[in-house]
C-alpha positions in Angstrom: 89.8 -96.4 -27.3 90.4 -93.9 -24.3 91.3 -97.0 -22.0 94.1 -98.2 -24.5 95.0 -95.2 -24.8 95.8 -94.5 -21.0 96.7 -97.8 -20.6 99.8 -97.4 -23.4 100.5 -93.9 -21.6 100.6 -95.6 -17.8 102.7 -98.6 -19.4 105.3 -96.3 -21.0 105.6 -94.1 -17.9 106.2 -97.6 -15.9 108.5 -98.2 -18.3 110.5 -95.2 -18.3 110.8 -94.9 -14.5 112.5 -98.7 -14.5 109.4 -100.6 -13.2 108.0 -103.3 -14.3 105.0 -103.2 -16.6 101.8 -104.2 -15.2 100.1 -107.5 -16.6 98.0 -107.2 -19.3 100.7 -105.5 -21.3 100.6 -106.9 -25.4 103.5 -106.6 -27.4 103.0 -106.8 -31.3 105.7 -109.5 -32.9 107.4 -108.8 -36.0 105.3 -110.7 -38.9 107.2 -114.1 -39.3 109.3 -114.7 -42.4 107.8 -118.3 -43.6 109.5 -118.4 -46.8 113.1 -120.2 -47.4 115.0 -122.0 -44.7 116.9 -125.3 -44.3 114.8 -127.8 -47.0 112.7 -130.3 -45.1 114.5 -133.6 -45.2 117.9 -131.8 -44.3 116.4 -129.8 -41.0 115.1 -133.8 -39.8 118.3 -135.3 -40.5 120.0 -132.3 -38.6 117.6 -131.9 -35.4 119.5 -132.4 -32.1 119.0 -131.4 -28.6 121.3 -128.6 -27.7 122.0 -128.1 -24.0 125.3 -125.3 -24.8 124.2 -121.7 -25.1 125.8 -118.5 -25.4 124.6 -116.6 -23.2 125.5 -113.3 -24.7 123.6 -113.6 -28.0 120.1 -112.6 -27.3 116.6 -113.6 -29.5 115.8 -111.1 -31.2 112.3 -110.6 -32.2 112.0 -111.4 -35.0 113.6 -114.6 -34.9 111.2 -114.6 -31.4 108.5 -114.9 -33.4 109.5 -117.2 -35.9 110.0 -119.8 -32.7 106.8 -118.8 -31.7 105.2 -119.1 -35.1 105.4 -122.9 -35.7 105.1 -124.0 -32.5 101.6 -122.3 -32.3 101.1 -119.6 -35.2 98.6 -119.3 -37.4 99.3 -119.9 -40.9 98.0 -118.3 -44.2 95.4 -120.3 -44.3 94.4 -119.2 -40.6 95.2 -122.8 -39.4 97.2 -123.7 -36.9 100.7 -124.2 -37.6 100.2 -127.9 -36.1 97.3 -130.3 -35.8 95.2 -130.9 -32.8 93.0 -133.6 -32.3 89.4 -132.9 -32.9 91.0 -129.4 -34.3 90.4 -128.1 -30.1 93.8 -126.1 -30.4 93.4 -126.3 -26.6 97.3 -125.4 -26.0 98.5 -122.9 -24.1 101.9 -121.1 -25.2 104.3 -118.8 -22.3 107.3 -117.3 -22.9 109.3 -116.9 -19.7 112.0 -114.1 -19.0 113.6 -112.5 -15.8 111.1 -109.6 -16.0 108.0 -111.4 -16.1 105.6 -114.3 -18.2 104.4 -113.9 -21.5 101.0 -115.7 -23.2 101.6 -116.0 -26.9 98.6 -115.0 -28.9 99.3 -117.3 -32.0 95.9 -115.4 -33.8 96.9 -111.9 -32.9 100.7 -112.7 -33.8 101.3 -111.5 -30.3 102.8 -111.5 -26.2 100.5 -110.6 -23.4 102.3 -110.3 -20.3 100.9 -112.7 -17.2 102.8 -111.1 -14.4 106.1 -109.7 -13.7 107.4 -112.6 -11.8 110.7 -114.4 -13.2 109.6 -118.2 -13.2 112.6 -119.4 -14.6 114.2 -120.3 -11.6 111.3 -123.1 -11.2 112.6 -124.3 -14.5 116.3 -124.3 -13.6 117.3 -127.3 -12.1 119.9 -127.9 -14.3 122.9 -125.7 -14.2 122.8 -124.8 -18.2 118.9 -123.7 -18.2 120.1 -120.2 -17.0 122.3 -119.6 -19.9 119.4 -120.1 -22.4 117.7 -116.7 -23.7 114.2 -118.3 -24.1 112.4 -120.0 -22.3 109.1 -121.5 -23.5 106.2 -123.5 -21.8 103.8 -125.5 -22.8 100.3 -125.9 -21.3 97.3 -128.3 -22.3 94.9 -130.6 -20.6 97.0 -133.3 -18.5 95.8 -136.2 -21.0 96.9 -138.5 -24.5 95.8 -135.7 -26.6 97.1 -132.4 -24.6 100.6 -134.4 -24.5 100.4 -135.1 -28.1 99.5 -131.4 -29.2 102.7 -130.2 -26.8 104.8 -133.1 -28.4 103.6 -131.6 -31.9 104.3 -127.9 -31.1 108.2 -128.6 -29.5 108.9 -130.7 -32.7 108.4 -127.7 -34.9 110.5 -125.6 -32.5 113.2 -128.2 -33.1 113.1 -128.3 -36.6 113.2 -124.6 -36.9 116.5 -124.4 -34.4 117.9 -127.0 -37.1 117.2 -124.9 -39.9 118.3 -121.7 -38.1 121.2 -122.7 -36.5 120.5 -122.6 -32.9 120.4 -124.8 -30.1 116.9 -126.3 -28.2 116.0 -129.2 -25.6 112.6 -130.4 -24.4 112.8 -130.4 -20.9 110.4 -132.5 -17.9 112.8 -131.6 -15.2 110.7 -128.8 -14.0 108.4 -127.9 -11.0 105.2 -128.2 -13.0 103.1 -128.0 -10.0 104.4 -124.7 -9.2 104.7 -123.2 -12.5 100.7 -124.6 -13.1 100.3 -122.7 -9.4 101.6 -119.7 -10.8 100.5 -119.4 -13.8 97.0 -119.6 -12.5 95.9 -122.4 -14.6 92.1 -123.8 -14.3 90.7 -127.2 -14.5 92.7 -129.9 -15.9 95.4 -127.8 -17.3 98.7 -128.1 -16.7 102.3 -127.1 -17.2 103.4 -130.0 -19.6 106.9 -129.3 -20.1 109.6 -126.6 -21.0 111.8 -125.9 -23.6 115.1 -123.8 -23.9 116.2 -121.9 -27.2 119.1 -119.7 -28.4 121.8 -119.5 -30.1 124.4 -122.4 -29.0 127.7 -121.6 -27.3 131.0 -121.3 -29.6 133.5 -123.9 -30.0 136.3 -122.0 -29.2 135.2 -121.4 -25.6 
């Protein structure tokens, strides 16, 4: 308890002085709201990929961790919120941001932070990427199955945007190698691919 403790103290001071926040950090999500929303068959017939985003209308949190939620939550029933063959829910979730990488804790309902490096730019070779407010990445063994559990998780995300009203794309156009590299992933896990969400860009721009 002491080490939390100083640890919340030391973050806060970092915090306050403009620095970044050392890795290791957890941020608590709001609780997901998983009632309501677009019905079932109209968010299908309505998923898109969106490449247009406004990039002056942030995520906030709670809709954070909605996107977050059925991509890799945990549901009421403590499953998760999609299938994985032989149930090894062996998927890594990161969210990406300028100040640093995020692990999503889909148990705990929460972010770690990896390090404090901005890794978008290893994601951003397309011009529109940049404009996007989140950045998520998916992570599994490079295999059928790990591809499949990715495939899975980024369908969900897509349905939710429908339903919500935002804008997504599933992306391959990254540098996997290096985002793999720097996220200091073992064995046969891998980067698999990357996916941009917000809110999408106005019409009358």
């Amino acid at each position: 308890m002491k080490n939390n403790t100083y640890k919340a103290i030391l973050t806060a001071g970092l915090v306050a002085l403009g620095l970044p926040a050392m890795a290791g950090e957890v941020k608590q999500l709001p609780k997901p709201v998983i009632t309501g929303g677009m019905p079932l068959m109209e968010a299908i017939d309505q998923r898109e990929s969106g490449r247009f985003y406004d990039p002056a209308k942030p995520v906030d949190d709670q809709t954070l961790s909605e996107v977050l939620w059925v991509a890799w939550g945990a549901n009421s029933q403590g499953k998760r919120t999609i299938a994985t063959a032989r149930n090894l829910q062996n998927m890594s979730l990161y969210v990406l941001t300028k100040e640093g990488t995020w692990k999503y804790d889909g148990k705990a309902n929460t972010l770690e932070k990896v390090n404090g490096k901005n890794l978008i730019p290893l994601c951003a070779q397309q011009d529109f990427v940049n404009d996007a407010p989140v950045h998520l990445l998916y992570a599994a063994k490079d295999d059928k199955w790990g591809r499949c559990h990715v495939g899975s998780a980024y369908q969900n995300v897509y349905l939710y945007a429908a339903s919500k009203g935002m804008a997504t794309v599933i992306r391959g156009l990254i540098d996997a190698d290096g985002l793999t590299k720097e996220l200091g992933l073992q064995g046969e896990e891998r980067v698999i691919a990357h996916q941009t969400v917000g809110w999408p860009e106005s019409a009358d721009k």
